[in-house]
C-alpha positions as CSV (number, residue, x, y, z in Angstrom):
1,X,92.4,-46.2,-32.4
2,X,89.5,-48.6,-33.5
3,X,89.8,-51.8,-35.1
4,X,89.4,-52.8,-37.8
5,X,86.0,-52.7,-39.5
6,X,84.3,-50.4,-36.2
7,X,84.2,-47.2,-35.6
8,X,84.2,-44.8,-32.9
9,X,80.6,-45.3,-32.4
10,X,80.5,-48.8,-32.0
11,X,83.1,-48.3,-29.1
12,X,80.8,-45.6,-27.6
13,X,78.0,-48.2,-27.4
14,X,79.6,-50.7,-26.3
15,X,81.0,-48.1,-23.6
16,X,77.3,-47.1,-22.7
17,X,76.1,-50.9,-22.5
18,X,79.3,-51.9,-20.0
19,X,78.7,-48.6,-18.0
20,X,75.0,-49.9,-17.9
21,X,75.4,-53.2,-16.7
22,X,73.6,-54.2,-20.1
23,X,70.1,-52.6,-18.8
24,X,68.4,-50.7,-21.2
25,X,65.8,-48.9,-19.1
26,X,66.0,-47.0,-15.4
27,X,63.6,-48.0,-12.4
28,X,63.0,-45.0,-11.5
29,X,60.7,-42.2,-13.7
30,X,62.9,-39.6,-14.3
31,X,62.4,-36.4,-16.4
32,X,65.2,-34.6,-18.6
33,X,64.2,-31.4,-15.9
34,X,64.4,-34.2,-12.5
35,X,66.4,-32.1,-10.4
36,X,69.0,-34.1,-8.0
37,X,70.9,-33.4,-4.9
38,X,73.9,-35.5,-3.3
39,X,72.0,-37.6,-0.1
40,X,73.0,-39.6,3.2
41,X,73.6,-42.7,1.4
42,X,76.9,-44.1,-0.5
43,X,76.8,-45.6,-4.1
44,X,77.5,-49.7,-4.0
45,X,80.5,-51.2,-4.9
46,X,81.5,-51.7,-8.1
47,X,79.4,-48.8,-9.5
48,X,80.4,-47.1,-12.6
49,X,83.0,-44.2,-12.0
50,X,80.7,-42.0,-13.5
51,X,78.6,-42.9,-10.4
52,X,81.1,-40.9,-8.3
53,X,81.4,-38.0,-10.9
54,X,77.2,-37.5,-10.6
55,X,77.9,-37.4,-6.8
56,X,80.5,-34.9,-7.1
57,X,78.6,-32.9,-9.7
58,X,75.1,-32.8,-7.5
59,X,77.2,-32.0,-4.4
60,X,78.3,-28.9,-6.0
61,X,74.7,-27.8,-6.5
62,X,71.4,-29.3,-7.4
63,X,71.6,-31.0,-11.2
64,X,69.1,-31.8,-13.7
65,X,69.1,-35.3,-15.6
66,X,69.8,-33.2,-18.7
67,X,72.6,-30.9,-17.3
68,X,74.1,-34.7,-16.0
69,X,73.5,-35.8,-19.3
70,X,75.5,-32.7,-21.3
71,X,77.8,-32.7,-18.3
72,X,79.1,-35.8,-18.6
73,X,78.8,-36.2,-22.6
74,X,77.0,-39.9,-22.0
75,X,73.6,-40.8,-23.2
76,X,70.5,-39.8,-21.2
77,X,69.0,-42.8,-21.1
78,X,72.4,-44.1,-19.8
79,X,72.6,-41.3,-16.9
80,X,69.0,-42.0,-16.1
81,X,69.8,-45.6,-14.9
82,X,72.9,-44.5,-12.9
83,X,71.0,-41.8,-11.4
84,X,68.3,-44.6,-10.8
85,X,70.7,-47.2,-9.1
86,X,72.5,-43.8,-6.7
87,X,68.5,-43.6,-5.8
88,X,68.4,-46.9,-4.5
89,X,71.6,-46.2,-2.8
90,X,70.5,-43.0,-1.2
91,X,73.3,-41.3,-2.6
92,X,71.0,-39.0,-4.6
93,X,68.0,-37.7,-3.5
94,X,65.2,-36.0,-5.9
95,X,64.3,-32.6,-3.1
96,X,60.8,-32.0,-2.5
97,X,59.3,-28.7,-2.6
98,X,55.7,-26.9,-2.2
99,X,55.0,-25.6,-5.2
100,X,52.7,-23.5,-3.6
101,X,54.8,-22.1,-0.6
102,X,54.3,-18.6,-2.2
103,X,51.5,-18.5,-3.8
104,X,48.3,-17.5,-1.3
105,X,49.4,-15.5,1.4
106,X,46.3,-16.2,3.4
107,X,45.9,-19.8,3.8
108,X,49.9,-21.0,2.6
109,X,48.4,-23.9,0.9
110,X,47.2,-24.4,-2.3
111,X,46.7,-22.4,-5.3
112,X,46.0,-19.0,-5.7
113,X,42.5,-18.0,-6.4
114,X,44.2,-16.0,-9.1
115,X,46.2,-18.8,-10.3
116,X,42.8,-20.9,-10.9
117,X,40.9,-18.7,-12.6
118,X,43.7,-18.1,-15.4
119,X,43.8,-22.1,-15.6
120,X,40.1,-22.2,-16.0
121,X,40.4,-19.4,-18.5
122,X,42.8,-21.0,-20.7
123,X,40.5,-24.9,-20.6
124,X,38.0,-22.7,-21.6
125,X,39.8,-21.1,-24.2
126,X,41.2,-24.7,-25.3
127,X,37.8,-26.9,-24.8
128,X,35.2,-24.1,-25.7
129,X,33.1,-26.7,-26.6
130,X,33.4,-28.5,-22.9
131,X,30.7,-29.3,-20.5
132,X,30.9,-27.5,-17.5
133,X,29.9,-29.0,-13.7
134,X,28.5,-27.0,-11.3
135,X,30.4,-29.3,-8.5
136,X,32.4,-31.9,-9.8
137,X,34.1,-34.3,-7.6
């Protein structure tokens, strides 16, 4: 039950600015599609218990921000600075892959010859009206 003169929303703010620390804003650059997997390191004390339900959450498999987000029924903005401060920790790590692992088969880095012809193709299509250089860069 509320008091008087607030409503439910009021305590859910006050909920997400507590579970915050009062910070309104993450260090770290995270995307809604930022996927995240549990790491080496251990959140600090007196993190918020929704600290340890992210870790338990990305330990079961790798977790978008978003999916965190829906997951836990908190604000993004509010997951994005808990996810920030397991960052610091270690706790969570953000995996790095090659995005082009698959896609030349010849040389195994890079993009395909295939793949930049259809993004010149579609600038084309988008800037018709573009200068083109012979050898830019």
């Amino acid at each position: 039950m509320t008091a008087p003169g607030r409503t439910a929303e009021d305590s859910v703010f006050v909920r997400t600015y507590t579970l915050t620390r009062g910070r309104t804003a993450p260090r770290h650059r995270l995307g809604l599609e930022t996927v995240l997997e549990a790491g080496p390191g251990r959140p600090g004390p007196g993190q918020a218990e929704e600290c340890a339900r992210i870790l338990a959450l990305c330990r079961e498999r790798h977790r978008s921000v978003a999916e965190l987000a829906g997951l836990l029924r908190r604000p993004v903005t509010a997951i994005k600075i808990l996810v920030s401060d397991l960052v610091d920790a270690d706790a969570l790590v953000v995996p790095v892959t090659s995005p082009y692992a698959a896609s030349s088969v010849d040389s195994g880095a890079g993009p395909s010859p295939q793949m930049l012809a259809a993004v010149t193709a579609g600038l084309r299509k988008k800037f018709p009206d573009a200068v083109s250089y012979a050898h830019a860069g």
